[in-house]
LOPA-593528 format. One line per field, with one value per atom (N, C-alpha, C): x, y, z; chain; atom name; residue number from 1. Coordinates in steps of 0.02 Angstrom, whole numbers, plus 50000, padded with zeros to 5 digits. Layout:
<pts>
east = (X  ...)
north = (Y  ...)
up = (Z  ...)
mol = (A  ...)
atom = (CA  ...)
seq = (NUM  ...)
</pts>
This chain:
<pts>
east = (51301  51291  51220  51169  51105  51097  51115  51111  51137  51205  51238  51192  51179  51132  51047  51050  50962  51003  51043  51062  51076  51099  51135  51065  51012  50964  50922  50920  50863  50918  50985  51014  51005  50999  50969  50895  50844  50778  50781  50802  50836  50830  50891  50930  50864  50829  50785  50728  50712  50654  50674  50751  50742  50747  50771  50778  50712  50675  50590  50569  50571  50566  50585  50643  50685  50645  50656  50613  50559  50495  50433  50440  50462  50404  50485  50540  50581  50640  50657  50673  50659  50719  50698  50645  50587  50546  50566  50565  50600  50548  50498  50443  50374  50344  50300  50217  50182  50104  50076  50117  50091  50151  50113  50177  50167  50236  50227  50239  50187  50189  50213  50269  50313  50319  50253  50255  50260  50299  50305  50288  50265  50270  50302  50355  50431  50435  50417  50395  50363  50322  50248  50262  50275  50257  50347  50396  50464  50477  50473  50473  50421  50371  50310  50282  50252  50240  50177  50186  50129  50107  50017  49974  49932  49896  49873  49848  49850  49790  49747  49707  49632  49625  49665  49658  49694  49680  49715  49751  49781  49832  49824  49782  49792  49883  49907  49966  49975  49938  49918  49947  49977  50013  49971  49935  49887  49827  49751  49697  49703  49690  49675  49618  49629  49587  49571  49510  49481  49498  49535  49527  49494  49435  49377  49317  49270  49286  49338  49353  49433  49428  49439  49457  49519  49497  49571  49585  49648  49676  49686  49712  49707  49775  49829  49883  49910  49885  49915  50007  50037  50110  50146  50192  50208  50271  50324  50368  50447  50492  50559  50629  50605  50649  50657  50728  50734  50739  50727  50695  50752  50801  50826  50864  50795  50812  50799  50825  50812  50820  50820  50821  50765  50736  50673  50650  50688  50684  50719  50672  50701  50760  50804  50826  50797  50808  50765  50754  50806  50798  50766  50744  50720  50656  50656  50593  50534  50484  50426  50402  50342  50340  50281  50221  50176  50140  50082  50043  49962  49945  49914  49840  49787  49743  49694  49660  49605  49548  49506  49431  49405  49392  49351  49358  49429  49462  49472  49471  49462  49385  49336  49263  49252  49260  49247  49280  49326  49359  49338  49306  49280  49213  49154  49108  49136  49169  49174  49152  49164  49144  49066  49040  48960  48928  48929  48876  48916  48990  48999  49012  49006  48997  49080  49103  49194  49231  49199  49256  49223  49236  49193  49197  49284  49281  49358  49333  49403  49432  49483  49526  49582  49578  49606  49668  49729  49762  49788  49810  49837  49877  49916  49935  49902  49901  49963  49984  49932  49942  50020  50050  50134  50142  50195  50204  50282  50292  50360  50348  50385  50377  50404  50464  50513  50497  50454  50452  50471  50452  50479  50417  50381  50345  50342  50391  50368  50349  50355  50351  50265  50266  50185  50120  50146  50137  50106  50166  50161  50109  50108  50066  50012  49977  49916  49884  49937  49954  49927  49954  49960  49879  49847  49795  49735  49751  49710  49674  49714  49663  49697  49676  49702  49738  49708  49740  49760  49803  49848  49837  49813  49818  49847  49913  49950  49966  49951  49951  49969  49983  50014  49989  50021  50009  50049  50045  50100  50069  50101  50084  50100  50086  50108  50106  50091  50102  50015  50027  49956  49897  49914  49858  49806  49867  49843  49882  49841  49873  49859  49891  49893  49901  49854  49832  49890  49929  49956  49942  49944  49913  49930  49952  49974  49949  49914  49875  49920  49931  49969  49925  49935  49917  49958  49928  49975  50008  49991  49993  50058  50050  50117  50162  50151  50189  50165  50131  50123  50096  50109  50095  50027  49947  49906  49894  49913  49878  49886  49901  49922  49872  49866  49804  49844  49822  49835  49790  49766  49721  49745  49708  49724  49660  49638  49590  49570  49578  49587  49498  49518  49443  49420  49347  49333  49313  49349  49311  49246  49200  49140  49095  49102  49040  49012  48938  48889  48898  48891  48872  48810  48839  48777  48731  48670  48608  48609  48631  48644  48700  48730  48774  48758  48770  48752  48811  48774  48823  48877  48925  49005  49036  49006  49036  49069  49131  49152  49212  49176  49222  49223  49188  49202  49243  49260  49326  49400  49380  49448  49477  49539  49579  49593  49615  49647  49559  49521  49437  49424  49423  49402  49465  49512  49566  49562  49536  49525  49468  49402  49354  49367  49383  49412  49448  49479  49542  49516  49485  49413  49383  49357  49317  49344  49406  49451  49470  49476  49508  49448  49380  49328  49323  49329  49312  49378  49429  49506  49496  49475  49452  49404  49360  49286  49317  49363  49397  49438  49471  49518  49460  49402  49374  49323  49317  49296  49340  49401  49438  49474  49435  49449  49403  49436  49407  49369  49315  49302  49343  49352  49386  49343  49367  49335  49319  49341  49328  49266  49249  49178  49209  49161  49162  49112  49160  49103  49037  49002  48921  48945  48937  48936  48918  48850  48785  48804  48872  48872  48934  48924  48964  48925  48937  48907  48886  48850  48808  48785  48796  48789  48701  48665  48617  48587  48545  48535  48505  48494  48450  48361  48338  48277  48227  48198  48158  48095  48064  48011  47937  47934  47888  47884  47955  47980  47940  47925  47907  47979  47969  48049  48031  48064  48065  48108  48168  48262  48196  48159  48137  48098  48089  48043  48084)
north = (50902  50843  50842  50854  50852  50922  50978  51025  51002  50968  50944  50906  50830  50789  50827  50872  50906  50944  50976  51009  50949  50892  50841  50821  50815  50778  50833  50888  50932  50947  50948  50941  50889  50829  50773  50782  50814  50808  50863  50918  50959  50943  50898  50863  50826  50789  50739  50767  50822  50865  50899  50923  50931  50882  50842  50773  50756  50740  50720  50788  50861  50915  50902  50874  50883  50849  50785  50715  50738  50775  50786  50823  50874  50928  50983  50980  51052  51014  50953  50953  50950  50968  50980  50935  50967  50928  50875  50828  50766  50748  50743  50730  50792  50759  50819  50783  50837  50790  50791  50802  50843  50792  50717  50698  50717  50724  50758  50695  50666  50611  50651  50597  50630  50567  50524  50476  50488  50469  50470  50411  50432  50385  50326  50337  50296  50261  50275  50230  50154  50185  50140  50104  50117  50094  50117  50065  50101  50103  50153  50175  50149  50172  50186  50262  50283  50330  50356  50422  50461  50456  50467  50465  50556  50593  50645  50662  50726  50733  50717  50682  50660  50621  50578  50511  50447  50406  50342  50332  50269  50255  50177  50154  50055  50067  50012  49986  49917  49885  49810  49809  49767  49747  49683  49681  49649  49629  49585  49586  49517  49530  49472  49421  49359  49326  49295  49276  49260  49276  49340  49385  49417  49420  49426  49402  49391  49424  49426  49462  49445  49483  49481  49502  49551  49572  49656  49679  49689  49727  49775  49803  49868  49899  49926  49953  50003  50068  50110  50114  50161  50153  50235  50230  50320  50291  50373  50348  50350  50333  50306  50374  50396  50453  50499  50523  50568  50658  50668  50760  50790  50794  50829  50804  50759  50721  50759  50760  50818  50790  50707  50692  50671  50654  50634  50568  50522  50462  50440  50406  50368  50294  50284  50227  50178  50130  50052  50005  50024  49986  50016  50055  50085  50066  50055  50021  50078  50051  50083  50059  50120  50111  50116  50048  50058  50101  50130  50180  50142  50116  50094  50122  50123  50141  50131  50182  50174  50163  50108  50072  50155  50206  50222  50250  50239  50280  50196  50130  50054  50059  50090  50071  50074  50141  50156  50118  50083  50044  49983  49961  49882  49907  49959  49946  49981  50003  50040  49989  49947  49895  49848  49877  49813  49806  49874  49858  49842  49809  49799  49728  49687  49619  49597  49630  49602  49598  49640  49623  49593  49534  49511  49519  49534  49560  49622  49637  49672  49685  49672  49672  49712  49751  49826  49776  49769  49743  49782  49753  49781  49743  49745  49679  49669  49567  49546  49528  49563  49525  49549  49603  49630  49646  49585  49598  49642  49677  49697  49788  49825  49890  49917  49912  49910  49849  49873  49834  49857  49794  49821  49833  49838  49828  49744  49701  49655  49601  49635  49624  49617  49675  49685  49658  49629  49608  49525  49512  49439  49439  49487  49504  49487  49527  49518  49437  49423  49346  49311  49303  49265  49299  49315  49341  49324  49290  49257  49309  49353  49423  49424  49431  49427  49497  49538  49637  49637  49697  49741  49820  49834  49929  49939  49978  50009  50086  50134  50205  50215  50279  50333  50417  50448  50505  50565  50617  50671  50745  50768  50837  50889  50920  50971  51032  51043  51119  51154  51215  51239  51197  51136  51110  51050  51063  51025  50945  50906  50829  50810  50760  50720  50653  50612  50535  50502  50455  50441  50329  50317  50235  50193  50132  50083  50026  49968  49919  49854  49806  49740  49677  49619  49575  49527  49496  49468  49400  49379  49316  49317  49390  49384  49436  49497  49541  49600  49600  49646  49705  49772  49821  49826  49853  49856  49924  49964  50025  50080  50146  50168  50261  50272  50316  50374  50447  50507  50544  50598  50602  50681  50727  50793  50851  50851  50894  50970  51031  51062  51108  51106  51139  51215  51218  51288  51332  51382  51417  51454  51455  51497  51452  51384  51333  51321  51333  51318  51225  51230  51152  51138  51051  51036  51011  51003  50982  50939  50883  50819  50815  50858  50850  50896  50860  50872  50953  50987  51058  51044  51080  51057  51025  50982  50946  50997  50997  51019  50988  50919  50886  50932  50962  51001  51044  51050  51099  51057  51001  50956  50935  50946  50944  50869  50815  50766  50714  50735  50704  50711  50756  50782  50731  50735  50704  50618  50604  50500  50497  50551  50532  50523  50544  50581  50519  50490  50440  50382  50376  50307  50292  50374  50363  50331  50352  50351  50269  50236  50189  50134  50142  50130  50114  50174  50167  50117  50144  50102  50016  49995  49908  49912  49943  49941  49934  49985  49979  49908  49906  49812  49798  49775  49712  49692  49772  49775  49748  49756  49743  49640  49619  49549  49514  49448  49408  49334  49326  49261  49211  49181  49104  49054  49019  48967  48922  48906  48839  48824  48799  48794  48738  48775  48706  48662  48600  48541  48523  48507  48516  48462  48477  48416  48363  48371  48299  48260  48302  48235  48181  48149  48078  48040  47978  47943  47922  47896  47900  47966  48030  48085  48095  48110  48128  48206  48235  48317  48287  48333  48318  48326  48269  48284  48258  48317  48328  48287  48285  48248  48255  48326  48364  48365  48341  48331  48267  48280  48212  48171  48112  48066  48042  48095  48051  48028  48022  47979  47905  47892  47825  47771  47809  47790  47740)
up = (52532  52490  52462  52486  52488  52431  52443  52378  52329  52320  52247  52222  52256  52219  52203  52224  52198  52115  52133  52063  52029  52036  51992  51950  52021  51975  51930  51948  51899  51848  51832  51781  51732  51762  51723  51702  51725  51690  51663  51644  51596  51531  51537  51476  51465  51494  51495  51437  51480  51434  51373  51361  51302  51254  51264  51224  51204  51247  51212  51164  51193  51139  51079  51070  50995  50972  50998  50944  50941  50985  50973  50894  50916  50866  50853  50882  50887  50819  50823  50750  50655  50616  50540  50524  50497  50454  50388  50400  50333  50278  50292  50266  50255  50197  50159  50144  50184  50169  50101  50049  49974  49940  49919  49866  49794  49754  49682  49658  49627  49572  49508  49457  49396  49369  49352  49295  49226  49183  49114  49070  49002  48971  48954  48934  48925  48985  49035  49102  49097  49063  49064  48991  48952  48871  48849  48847  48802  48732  48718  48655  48594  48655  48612  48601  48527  48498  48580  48598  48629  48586  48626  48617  48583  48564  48574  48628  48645  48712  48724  48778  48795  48716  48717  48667  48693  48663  48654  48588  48582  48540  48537  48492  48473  48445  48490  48447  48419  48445  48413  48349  48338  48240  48219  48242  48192  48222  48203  48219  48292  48348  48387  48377  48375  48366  48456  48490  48518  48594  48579  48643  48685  48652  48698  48702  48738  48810  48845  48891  48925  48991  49051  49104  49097  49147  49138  49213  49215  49274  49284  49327  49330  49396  49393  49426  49437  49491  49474  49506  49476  49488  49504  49527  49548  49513  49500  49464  49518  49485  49528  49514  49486  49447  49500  49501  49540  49532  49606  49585  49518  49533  49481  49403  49403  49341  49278  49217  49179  49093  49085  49024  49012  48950  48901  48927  48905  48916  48979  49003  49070  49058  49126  49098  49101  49060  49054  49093  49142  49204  49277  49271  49313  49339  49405  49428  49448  49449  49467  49547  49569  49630  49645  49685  49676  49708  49698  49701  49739  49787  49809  49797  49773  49769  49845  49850  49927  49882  49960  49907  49880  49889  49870  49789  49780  49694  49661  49691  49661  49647  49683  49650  49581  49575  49502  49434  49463  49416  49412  49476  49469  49410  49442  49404  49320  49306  49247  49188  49175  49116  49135  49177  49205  49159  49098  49020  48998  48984  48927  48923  48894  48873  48862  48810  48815  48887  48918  48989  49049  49061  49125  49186  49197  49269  49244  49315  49314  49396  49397  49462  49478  49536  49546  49618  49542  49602  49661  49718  49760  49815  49861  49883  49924  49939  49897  49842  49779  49729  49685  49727  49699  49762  49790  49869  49879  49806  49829  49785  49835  49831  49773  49756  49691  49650  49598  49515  49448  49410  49362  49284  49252  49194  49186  49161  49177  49237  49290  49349  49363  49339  49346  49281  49245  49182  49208  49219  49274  49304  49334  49429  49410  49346  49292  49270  49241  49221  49291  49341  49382  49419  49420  49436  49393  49330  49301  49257  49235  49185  49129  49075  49002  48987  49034  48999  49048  49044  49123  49115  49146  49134  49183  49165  49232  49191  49249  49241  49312  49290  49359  49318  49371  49367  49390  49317  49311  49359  49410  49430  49410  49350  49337  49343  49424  49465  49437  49483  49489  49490  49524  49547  49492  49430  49367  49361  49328  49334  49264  49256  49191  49208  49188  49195  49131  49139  49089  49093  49045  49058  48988  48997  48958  48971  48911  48917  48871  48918  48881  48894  48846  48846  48897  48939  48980  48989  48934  48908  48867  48813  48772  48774  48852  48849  48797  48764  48712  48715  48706  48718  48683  48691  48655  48639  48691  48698  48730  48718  48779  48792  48833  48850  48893  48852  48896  48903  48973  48989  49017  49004  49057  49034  49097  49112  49152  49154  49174  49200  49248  49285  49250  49239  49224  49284  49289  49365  49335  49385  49383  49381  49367  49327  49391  49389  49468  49479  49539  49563  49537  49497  49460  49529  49492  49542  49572  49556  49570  49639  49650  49718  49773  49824  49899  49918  49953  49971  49979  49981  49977  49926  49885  49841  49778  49796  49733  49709  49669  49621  49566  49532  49451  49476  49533  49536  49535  49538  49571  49499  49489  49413  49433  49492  49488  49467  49503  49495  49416  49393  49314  49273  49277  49249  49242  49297  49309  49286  49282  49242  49172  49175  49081  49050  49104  49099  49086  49129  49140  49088  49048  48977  48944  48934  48884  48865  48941  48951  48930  48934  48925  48853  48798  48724  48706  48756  48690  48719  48758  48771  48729  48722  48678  48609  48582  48502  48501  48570  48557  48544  48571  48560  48493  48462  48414  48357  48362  48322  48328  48364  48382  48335  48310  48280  48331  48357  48386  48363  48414  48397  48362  48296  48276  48299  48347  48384  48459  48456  48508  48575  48602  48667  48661  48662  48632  48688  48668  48732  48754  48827  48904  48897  48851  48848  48802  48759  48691  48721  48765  48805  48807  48812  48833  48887  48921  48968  49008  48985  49025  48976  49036  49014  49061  49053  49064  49141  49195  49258  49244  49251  49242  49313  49306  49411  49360  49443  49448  49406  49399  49367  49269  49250  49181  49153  49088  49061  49045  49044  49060  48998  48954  48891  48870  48904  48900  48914  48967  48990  48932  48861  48831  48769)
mol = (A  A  A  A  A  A  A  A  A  A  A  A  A  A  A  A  A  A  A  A  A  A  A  A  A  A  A  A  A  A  A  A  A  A  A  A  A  A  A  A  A  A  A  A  A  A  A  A  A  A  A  A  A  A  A  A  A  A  A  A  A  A  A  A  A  A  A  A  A  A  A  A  A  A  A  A  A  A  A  A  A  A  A  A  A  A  A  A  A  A  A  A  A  A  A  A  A  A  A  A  A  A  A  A  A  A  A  A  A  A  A  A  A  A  A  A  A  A  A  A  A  A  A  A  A  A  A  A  A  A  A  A  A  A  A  A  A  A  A  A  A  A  A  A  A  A  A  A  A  A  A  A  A  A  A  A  A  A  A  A  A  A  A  A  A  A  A  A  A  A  A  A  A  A  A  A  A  A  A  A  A  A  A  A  A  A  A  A  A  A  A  A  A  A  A  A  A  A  A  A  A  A  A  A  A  A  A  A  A  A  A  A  A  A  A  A  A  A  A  A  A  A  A  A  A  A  A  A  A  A  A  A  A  A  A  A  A  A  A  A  A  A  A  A  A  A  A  A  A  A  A  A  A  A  A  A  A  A  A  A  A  A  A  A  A  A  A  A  A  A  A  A  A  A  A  A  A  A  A  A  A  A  A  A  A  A  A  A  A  A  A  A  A  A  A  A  A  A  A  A  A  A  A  A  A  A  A  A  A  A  A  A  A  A  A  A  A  A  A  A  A  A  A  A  A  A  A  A  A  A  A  A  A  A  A  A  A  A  A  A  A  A  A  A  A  A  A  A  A  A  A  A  A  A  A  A  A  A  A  A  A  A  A  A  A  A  A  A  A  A  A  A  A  A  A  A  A  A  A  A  A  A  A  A  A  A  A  A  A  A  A  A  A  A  A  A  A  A  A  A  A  A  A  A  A  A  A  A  A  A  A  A  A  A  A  A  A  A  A  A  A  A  A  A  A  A  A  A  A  A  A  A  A  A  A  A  A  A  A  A  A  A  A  A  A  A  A  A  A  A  A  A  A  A  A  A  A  A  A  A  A  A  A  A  A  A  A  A  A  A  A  A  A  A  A  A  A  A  A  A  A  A  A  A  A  A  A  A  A  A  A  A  A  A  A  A  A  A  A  A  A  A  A  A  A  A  A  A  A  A  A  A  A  A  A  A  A  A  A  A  A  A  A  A  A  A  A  A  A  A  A  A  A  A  A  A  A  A  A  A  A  A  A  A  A  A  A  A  A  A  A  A  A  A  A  A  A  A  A  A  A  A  A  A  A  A  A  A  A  A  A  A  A  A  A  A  A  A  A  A  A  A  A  A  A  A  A  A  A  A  A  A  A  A  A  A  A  A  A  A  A  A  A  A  A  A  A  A  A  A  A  A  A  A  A  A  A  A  A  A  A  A  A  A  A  A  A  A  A  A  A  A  A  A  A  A  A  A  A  A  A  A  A  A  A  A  A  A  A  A  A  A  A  A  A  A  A  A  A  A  A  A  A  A  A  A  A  A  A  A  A  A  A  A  A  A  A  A  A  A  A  A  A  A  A  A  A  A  A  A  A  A  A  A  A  A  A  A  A  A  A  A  A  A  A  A  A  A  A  A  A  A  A  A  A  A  A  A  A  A  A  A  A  A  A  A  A  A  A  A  A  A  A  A  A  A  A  A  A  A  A  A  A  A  A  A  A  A  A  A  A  A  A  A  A  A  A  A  A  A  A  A  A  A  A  A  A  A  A  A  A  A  A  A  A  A  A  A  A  A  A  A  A  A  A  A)
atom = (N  CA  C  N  CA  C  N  CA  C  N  CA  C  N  CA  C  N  CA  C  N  CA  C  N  CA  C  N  CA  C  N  CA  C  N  CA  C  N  CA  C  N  CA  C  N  CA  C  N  CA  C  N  CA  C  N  CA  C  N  CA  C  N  CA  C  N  CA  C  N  CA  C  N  CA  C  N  CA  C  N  CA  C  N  CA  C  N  CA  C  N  CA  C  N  CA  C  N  CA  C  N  CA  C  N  CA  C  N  CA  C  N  CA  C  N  CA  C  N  CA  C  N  CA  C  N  CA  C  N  CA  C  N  CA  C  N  CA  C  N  CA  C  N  CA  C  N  CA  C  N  CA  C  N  CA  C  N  CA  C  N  CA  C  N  CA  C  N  CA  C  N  CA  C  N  CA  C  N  CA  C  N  CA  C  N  CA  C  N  CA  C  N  CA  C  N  CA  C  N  CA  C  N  CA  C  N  CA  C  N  CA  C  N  CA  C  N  CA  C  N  CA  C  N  CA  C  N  CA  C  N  CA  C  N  CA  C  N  CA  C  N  CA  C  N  CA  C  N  CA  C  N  CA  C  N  CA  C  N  CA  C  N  CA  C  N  CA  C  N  CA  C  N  CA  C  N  CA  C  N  CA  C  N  CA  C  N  CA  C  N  CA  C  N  CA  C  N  CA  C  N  CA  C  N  CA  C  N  CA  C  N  CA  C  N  CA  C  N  CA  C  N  CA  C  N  CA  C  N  CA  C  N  CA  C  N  CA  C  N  CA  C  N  CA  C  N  CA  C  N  CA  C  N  CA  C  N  CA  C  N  CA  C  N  CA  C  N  CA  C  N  CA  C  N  CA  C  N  CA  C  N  CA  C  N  CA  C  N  CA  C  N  CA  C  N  CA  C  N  CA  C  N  CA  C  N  CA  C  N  CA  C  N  CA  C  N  CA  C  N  CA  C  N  CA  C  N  CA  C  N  CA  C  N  CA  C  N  CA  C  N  CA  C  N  CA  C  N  CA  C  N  CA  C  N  CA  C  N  CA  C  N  CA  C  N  CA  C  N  CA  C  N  CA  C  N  CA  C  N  CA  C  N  CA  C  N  CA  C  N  CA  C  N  CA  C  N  CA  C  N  CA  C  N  CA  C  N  CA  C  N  CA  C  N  CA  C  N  CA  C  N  CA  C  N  CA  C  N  CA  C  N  CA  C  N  CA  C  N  CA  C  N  CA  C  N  CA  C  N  CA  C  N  CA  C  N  CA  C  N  CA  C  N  CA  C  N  CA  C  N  CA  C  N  CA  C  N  CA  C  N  CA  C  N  CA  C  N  CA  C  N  CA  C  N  CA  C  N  CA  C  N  CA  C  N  CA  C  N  CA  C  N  CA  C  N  CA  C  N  CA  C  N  CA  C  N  CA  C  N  CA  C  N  CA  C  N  CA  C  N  CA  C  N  CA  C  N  CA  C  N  CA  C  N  CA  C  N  CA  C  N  CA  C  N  CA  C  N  CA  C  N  CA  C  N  CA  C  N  CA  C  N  CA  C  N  CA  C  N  CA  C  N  CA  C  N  CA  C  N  CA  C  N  CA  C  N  CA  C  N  CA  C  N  CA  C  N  CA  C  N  CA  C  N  CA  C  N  CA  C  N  CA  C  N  CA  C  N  CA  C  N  CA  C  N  CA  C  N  CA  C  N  CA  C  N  CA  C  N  CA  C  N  CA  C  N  CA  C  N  CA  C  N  CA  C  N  CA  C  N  CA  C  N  CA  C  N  CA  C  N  CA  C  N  CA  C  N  CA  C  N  CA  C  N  CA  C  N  CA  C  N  CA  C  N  CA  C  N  CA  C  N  CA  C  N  CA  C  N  CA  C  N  CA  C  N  CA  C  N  CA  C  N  CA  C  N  CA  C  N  CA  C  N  CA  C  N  CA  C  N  CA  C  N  CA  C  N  CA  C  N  CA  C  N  CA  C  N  CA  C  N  CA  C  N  CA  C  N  CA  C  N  CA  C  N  CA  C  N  CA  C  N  CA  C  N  CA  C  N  CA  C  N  CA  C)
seq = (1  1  1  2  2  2  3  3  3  4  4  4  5  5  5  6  6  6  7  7  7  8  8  8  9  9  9  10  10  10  11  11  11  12  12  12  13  13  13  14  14  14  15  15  15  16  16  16  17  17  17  18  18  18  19  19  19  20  20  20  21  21  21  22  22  22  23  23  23  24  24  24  25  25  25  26  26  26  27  27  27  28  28  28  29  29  29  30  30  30  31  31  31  32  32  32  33  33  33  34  34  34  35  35  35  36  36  36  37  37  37  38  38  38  39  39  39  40  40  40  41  41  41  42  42  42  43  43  43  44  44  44  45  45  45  46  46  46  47  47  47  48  48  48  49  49  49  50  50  50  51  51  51  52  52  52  53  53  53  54  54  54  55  55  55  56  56  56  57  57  57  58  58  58  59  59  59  60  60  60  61  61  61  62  62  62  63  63  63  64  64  64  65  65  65  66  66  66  67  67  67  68  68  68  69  69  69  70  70  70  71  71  71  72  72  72  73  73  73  74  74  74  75  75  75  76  76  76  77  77  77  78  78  78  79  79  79  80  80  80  81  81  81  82  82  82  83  83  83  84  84  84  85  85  85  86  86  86  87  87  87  88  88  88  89  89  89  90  90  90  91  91  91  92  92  92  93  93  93  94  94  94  95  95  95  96  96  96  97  97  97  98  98  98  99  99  99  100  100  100  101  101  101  102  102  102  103  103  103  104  104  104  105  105  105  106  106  106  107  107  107  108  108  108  109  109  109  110  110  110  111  111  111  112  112  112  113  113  113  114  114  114  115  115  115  116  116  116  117  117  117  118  118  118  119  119  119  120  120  120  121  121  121  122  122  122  123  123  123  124  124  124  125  125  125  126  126  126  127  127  127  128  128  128  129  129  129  130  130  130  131  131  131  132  132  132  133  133  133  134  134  134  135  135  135  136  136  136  137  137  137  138  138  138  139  139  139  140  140  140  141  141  141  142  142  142  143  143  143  144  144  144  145  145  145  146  146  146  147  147  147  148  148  148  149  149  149  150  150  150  151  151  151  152  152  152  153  153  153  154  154  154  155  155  155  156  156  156  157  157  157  158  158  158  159  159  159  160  160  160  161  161  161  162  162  162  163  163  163  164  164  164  165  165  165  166  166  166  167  167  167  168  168  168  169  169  169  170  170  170  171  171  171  172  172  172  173  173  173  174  174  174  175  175  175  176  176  176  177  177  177  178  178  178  179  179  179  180  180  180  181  181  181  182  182  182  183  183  183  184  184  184  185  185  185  186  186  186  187  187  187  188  188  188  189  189  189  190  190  190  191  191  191  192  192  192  193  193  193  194  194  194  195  195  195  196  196  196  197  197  197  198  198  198  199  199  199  200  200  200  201  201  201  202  202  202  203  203  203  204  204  204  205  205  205  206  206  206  207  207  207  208  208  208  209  209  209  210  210  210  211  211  211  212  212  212  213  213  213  214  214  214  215  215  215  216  216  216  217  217  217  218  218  218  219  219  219  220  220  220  221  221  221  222  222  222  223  223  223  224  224  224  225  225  225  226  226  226  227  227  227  228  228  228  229  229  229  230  230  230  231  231  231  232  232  232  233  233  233  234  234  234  235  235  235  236  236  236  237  237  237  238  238  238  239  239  239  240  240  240  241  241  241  242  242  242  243  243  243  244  244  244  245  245  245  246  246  246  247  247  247  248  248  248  249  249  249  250  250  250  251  251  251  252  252  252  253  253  253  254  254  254  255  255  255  256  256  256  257  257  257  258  258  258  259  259  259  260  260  260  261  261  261  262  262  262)
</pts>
């Protein structure tokens, strides 16, 4: 009796141990540390004309009046399409999927506009400001809206093997839905070029095609708000001054001559 139950039990931690094996490490791999982003245009902007390479594209149909200054957002998005998808155009209903940015690829986007006077802030949403994983274009349009920013830039990004990327990006008004703009971006590394002076050993961004590509993108995204706002007419209308009420008079300290008293 005493031999059966010893085999009974090392039969059971057997079974025991391979069971934790499988789940560890001994079954199929499901998952991949390398995701292939396959954003498209027609994604982002429907059936709007591309852009040229490393250009932008105003689509605006006519001159804005008192759009800027204006606050702007900013969204990146991965796309929803599946691997062996093989037509031009995507369907229209097809949702997008967000693309979470880490603080350190949101910096560069907060400061990107600090000289320029048309844009006062800019906000790199993320949630909770789109608390749902599956959206849609106007989903995120809203998101903008409701965040209190007049523009929306939402882009993603195309992998197109050997290590090369393409920045692709679309800019709406969020107030009226309106497509303003839409921005393509692709940059390809030169080999041989020395590390400039300016970076610490190791650094090799001028080798990095996805780094070279968001700079490029950034510029880009930089001049085509700079051309909207050039192309804006100020609003005629003023904000009427505080002091012209009645009884409101300005704060005057101790040190002021009180000439309201005279």
């Amino acid at each position: 009796m005493n031999m059966t139950a010893e085999i009974r039990n090392t039969r059971w931690i057997l079974a025991a141990v391979c069971l934790i094996a499988t789940s560890v490490g001994c079954g199929p791999k499901t998952t991949s540390q390398y995701e292939v982003r396959q954003i498209e245009m027609g994604q982002l902007a429907s059936n709007a004309p591309k852009p040229d390479a490393n250009a932008y594209a105003i689509l605006q149909k006519t001159k804005s009046v008192g759009r800027f200054p204006c606050s702007l957002s900013v969204m990146r998005v991965k796309s929803g399409l599946p691997d062996d998808w093989t037509g031009e155009e995507p369907p229209a209903d097809l949702s997008l999927q967000i693309d979470l940015l880490t603080e350190p690829k949101a910096v560069p986007w907060s400061e990107l506009f600090d000289n320029v006077p048309a844009v006062t802030n800019v906000k790199v949403l993320n949630r909770p400001s789109v608390p749902f994983e599956q959206v849609t274009l106007t989903e995120l349009v809203s998101a903008g809206r409701k965040q209190h920013t007049d523009l929306i830039l939402i882009y993603g990004q195309n992998d197109l093997g050997a290590k090369r990327v393409k920045l692709l990006g679309a800019i709406y008004d969020t107030e009226t839905n309106e497509l303003l703009a839409t921005i393509d971006a692709q940059v390809d590394p030169v080999s041989g070029l020395p590390t400039p002076p300016d970076r610490v050993k190791g650094d090799k961004r001028h080798e990095d095609p996805e780094w070279l590509t968001t700079r490029k993108f950034q510029d880009l995204v930089l001049h085509c708000v700079f051309d909207l706002a050039q192309r804006d007419t100020p609003s005629t209308t003023t904000r009427p001054n505080p002091w012209d009420r009645p009884g409101v008079q300005p704060m005057i300290s101790p040190w002021t001559e009180r000439l309201y008293d005279r």
